[in-house]
C-alpha positions in Angstrom: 130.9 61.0 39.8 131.4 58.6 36.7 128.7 61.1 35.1 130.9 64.2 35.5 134.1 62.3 34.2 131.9 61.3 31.3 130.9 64.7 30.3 134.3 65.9 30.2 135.3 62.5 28.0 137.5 63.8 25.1 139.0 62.4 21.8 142.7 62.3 21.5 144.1 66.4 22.5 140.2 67.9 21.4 136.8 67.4 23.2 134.2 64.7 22.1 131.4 65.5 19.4 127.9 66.1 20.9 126.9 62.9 19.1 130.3 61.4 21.2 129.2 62.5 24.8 125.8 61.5 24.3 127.1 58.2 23.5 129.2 57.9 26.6 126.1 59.2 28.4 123.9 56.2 26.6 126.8 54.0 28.3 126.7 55.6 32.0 123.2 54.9 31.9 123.5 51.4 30.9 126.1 50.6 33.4 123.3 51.8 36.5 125.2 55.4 36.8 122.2 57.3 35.5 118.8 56.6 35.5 116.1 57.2 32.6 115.1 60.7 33.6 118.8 61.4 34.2 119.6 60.5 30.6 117.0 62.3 28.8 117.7 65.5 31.3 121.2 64.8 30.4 120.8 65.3 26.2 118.3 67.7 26.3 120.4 69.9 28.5 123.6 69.0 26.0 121.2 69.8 23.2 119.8 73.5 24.1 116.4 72.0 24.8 116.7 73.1 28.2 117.2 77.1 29.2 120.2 77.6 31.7 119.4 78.4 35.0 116.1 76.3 34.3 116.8 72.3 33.9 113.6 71.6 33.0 112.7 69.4 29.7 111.7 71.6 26.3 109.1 70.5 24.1 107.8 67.7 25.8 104.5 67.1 28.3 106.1 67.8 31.6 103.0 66.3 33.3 103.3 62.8 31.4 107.1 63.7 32.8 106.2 63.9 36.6 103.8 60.7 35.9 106.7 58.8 34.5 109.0 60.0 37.3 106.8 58.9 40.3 106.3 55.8 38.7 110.0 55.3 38.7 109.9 56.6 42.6 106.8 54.5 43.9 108.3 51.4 42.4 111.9 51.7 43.9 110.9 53.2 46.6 107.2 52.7 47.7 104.7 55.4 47.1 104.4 55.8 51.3 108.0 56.5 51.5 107.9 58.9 48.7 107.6 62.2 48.7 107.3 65.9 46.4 110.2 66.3 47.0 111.9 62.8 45.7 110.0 63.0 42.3 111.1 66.7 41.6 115.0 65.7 42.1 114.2 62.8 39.7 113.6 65.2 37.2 116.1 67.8 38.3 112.8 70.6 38.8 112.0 71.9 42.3 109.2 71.5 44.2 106.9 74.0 43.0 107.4 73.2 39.4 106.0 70.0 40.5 103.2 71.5 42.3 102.3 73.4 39.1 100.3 70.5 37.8 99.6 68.7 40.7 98.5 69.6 44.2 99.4 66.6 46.3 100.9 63.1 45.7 97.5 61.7 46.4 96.8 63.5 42.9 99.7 62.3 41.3 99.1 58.6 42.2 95.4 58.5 41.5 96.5 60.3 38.0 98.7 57.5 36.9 96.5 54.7 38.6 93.3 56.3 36.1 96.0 55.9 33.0 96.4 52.7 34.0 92.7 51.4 34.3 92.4 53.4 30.8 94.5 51.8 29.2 93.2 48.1 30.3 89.7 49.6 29.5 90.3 50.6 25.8 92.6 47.5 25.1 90.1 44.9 25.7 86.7 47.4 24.5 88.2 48.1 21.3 89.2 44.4 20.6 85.5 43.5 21.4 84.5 46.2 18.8 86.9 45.0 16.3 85.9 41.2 17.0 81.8 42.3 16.9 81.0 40.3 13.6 83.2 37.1 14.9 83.5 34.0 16.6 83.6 34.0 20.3 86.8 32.1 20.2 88.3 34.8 17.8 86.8 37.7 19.8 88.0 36.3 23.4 91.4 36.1 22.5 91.3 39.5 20.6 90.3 40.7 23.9 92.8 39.0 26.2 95.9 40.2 24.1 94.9 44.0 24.4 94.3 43.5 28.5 97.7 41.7 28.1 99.2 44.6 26.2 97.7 47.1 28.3 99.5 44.9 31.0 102.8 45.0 29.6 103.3 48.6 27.9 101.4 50.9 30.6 104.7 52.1 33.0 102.2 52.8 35.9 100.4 49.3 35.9 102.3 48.0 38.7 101.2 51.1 40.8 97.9 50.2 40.0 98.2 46.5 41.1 100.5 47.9 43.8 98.8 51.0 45.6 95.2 50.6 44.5 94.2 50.6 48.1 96.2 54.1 49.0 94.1 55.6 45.9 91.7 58.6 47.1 87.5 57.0 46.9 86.7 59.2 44.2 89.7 57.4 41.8 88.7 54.0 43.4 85.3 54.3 42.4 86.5 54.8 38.9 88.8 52.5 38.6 86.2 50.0 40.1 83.5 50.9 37.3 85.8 50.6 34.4 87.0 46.7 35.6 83.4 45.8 36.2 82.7 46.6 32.4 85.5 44.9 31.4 84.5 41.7 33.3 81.2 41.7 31.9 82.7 42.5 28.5 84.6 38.9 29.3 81.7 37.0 30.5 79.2 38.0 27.7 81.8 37.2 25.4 82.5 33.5 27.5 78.5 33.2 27.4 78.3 33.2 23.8 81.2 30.7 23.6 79.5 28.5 25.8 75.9 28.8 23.9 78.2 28.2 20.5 79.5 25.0 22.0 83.1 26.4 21.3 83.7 27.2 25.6 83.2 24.8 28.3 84.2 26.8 31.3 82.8 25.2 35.0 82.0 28.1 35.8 81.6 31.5 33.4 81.7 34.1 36.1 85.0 32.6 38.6 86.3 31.7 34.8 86.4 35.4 33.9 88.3 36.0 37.9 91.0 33.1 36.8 91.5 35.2 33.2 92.1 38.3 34.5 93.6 37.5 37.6 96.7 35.5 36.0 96.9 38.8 33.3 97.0 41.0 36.5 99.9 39.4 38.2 102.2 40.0 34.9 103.3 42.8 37.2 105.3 40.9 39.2 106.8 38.6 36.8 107.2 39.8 33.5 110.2 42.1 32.1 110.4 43.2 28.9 114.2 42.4 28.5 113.4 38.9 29.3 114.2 35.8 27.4 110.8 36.2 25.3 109.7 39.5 24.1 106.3 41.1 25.4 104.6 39.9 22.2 105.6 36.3 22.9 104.8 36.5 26.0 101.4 37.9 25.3 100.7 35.1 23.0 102.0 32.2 25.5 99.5 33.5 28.3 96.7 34.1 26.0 96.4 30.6 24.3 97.2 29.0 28.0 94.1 30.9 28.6 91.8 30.2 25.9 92.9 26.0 25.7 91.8 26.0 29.4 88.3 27.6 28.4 87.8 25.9 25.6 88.3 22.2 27.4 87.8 19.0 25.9 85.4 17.2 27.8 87.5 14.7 28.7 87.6 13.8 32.2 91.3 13.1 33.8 91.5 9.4 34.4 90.5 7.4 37.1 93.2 6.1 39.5 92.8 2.2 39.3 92.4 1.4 43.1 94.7 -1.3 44.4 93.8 -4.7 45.8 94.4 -5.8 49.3 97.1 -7.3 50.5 96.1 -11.3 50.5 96.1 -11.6 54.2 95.0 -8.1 55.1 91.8 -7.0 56.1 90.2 -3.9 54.8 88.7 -1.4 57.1 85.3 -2.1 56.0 85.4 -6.1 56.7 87.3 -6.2 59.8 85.3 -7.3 62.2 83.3 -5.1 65.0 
């Protein structure tokens, strides 16, 4: 393999510096030939950081690992298609090493589903708190850009979006209780903007559905090594979002209706 050839890449008659392979490495990676996990496996092993005999990852939180890794799994390859079995060879561990922090995949997905609704949570709660003392306006778009964040930055929100309906009743429930906050965080927030005179939504409640629904399909769409970065993109969505709410209270123009033909009857004087 193009990752084997790599590691033996040399300079002139003497081998490459560590700083040399890793580079090539860096380049492998870019090219499709290893994958993330690979990578860092890859320079960690290089480095010492991980003991012979035992290529598993030094130093860092080998359960944030295994979430990161079934992430990467579940979205290439579904999480029903999936198995123990596929995530450990991701991160070159066996099975039982896997099994060490969690008992089933069930666990793992419900683990990086809760990480997910977390991080949604605390994005748009702590933006509220920040925004307590200010204008609706202010606050609601504070609020949208950390959902949007959360959105963009959390590896295991597509699962979420994704899977939410193989996660075990227990997680569901959670998950379920921590958006219903966060909508009513949104719709006390719309409320006051409509009392303020600053918000003139149709309808406050399918309003706060529309917000959050559009923010919730980022998964399908966005990429972060597209033509705008996440922060642009954030910004686009949000003030799309908060023009709509705020209105105008204009309403769109009427369609002048046209005249008859001369000659032509209209269905409402031709005779019976």
């Amino acid at each position: 393999m193009a990752r084997a050839r790599d590691n033996k890449a040399t300079q002139g008659d003497g081998v490459l510096p560590l700083s040399g392979v890793i580079d090539v490495l860096k380049r492998a990676a870019e090219r499709g030939e290893l994958s993330a996990n690979e990578l860092d496996w890859s320079i960690a092993r290089l480095s010492g950081k991980v003991r012979a005999g035992n290529p598993r990852l030094e130093g860092i939180d080998r359960r944030d690992s295994i979430l990161r890794a079934a992430i990467e799994i579940f979205r290439r390859e579904g999480y029903n298609r999936a198995g123990i079995e596929t995530i450990a060879n991701e991160l070159f561990v066996s099975k039982a090493a896997v099994y060490h922090y969690f008992s089933s995949k069930q666990e793992i997905l419900d683990a990086i589903c809760e990480r997910s609704s977390i991080a949604t949570y605390d994005g748009v709660m702590a933006a509220k708190e920040a925004e307590a003392g200010g204008d609706p306006d202010s606050r609601l778009r504070s609020m949208l850009g950390g959902y949007a964040r959360a959105c963009m930055n959390e590896p295991g929100f597509s699962i979420l979006m994704r899977h939410f309906d193989e996660v075990s009743d227990v997680e569901r429930e959670r998950v379920q209780r921590r958006g219903k906050e966060v909508e009513a965080a949104f719709r006390e927030t719309v409320a006051e903007g409509v009392a303020a005179g600053v918000f003139r939504p149709p309808d406050p409640r399918i309003t706060v559905f529309g917000m959050l629904g559009s923010l919730n399909y980022m998964y399908a769409w966005f990429k972060p090594e597209g033509r705008l970065s996440p922060e642009q993109v954030g910004d686009a969505l949000v003030t799309f979002i908060v023009d709509g709410v705020r209105g105008n209270g204009a309403r769109p123009p009427q369609r002048a209706r046209k005249a008859p033909a001369s000659g032509r009857r209209t269905a409402k004087s031709h005779p019976r």
